[in-house]
C-alpha positions in Angstrom: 14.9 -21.5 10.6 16.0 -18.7 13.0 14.1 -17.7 15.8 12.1 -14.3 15.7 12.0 -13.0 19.0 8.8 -14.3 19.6 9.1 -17.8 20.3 7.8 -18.9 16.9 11.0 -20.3 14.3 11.2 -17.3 11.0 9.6 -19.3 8.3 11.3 -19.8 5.1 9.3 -19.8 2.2 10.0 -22.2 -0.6 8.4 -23.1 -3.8 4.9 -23.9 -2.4 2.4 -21.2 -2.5 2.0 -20.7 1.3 2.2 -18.3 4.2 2.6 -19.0 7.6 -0.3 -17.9 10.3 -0.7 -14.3 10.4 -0.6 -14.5 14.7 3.7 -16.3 14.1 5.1 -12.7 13.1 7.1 -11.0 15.3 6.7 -7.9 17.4 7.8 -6.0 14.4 5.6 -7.8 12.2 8.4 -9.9 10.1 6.8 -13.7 9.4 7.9 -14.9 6.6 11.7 -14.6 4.4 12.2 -15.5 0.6 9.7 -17.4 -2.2 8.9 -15.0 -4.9 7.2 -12.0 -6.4 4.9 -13.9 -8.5 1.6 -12.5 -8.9 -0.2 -15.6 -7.6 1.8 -15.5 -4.3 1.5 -11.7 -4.1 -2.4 -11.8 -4.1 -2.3 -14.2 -1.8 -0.1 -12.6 0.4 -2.6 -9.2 0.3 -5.2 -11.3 0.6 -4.1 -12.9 4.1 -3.1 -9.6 5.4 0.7 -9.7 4.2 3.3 -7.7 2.1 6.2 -7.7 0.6 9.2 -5.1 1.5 12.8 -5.4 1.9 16.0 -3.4 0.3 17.8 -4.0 -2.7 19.6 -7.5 -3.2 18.3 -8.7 0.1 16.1 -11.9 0.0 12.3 -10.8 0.5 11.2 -10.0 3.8 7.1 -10.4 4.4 4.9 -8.6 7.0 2.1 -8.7 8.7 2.2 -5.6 11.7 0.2 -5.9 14.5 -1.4 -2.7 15.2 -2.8 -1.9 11.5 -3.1 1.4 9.8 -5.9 1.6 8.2 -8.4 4.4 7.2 -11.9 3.5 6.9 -13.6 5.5 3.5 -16.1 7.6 6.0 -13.7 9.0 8.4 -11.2 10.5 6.1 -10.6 13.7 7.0 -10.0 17.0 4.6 -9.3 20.0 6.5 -10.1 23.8 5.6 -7.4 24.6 3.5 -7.2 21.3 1.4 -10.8 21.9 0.7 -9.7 25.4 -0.8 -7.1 23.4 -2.7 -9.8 20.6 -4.4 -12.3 23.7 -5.0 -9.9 26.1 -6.7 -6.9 24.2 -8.0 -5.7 23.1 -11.7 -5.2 19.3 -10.8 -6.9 17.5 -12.9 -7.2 13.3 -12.3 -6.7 10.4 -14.1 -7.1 6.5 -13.2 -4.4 3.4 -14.4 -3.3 5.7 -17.4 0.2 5.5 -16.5 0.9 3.2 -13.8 4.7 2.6 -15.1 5.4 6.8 -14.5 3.6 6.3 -11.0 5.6 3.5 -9.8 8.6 4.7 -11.3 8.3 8.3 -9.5 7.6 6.7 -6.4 10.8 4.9 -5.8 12.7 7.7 -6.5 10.6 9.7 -4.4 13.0 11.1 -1.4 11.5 10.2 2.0 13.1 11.7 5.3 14.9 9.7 7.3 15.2 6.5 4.3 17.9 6.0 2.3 17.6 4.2 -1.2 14.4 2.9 -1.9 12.2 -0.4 -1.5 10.6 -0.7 -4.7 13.7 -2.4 -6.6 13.6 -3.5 -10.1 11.7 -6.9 -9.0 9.0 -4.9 -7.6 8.7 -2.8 -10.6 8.2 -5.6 -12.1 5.9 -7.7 -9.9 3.6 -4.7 -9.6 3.4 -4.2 -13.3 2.5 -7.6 -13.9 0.1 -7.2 -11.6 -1.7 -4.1 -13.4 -1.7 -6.3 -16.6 -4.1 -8.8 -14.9 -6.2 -5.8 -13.3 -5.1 -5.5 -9.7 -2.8 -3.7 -9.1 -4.1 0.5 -9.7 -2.8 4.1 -10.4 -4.1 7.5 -9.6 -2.9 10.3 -11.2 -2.8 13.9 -10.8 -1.9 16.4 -13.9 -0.7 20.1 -13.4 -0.4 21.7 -16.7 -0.3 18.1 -19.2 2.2 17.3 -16.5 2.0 14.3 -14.2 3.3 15.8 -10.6 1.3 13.3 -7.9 -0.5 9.8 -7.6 -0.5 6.9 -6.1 -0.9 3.3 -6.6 -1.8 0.1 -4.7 -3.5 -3.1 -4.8 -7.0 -3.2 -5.5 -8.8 -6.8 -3.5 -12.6 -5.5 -4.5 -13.2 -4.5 -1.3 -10.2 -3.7 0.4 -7.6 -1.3 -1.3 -4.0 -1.7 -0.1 -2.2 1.2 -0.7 1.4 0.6 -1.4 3.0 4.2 -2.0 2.6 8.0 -3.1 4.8 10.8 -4.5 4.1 14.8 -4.9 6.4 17.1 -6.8 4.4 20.3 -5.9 2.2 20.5 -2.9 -1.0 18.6 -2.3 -0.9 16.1 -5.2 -0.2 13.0 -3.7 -3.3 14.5 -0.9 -5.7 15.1 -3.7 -5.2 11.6 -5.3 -5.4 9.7 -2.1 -8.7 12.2 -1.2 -10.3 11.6 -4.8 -9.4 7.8 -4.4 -10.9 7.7 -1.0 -14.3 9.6 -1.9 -14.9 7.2 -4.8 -14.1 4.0 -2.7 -16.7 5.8 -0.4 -19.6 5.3 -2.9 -18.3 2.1 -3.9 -18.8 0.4 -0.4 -14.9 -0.2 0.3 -15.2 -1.5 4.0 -11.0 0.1 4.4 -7.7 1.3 2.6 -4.7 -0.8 4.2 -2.1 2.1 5.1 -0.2 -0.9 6.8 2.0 1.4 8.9 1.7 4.1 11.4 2.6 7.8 9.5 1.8 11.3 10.8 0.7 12.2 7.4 -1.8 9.6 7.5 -3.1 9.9 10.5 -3.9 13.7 9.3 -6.0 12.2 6.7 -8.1 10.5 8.9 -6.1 7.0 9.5 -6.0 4.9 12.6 -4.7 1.6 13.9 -7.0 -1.4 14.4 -5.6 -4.5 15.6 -4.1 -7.5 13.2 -7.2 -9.9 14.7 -10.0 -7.4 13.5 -8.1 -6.5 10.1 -8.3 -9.6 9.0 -11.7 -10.1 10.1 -12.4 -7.4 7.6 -10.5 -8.5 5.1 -11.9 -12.0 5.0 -15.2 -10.5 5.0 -15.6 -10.7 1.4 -13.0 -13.0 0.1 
């Protein structure tokens, strides 16, 4: 073990399913390094409030961030001219029809200020084998027959955790995430996990709760 920063020991996960406590991470929200991408220890990593990222060839780094971005389903917010854009545009919307194309165009998405991309190989995988057993979700956004936006995540029943999105023309990942977060609406979702702080999404209507009260909410109904 290594220590963290914190005052708590880095914990090294091993072959037993386990996470540390949530409240050990430290002040960048990095608890836990290594185990696997199985989709038993992936669930219950999202289900404890944890997630998987690190780079290429590096072992696997888990967080848990304390503030959380998170967007509760009745305060997103859709402004003026992205209204036009639902009202009047050609998108058209699909659900888990092509989850390999959305994950796919998401790594090799080109984000400012990131080189390379998180979502290696192993996550492809993961992920997939994760939307064979029905938790892992797509949304999709067609232009013409062609797909040009979505988004996918994780999908606990009551909590979606939203892992990434990609446009390649303008609005499309905005008019998934919208569409997603209208239906979750009427579905009594309690929140979408954002997990970190963007611009973009704080646009849309996200906001950062503390790590105590987002896992009050997630353990509300698991």
């Amino acid at each position: 073990m290594e220590n963290n920063g914190k005052n708590n020991p880095l914990f090294f996960l091993g072959d037993r399913l386990e996470f540390p406590p949530v409240s050990n991470a430290n002040s960048d929200g990095l608890l836990a390094v290594g185990g696997d991408l199985s989709p038993e220890r992936l669930l219950l990593a999202y289900q404890s409030g944890i997630f998987p990222w690190f780079n290429e060839d590096a072992l696997i780094f888990w967080w848990s961030p304390d503030p959380r971005m998170v967007l509760f389903p009745e305060k997103i917010k859709v402004s003026k001219s992205m209204r036009k854009v639902i009202r009047d545009t050609d998108f058209r919307l699909t659900k888990n029809t092509c989850f390999e194309q959305v994950i796919e165009q998401c790594a090799i998405q080109k984000r400012k200020g990131q080189e390379g991309t998180w979502i290696t190989p192993k996550m492809k995988e993961a992920y997939l084998n994760l939307h064979e057993k029905g938790f892992a979700k797509s949304y999709e956004v067609w232009q013409n027959d062609e797909l040009v936006g979505g988004l996918y995540g994780i999908d606990l029943g009551h909590i979606f955790c939203g892992e990434s999105m990609f446009s390649l023309v303008s609005n499309a990942s905005k008019y998934a995430f919208i569409h997603m977060v209208n239906e979750f609406k009427e579905q009594n979702y309690l929140l979408i996990d954002c997990q970190l702080h963007t611009k973009h999404l704080e646009s849309l209507g996200a906001q950062e709760i503390s790590r105590k009260d987002f896992i009050e909410i997630l353990k509300k109904q698991n």
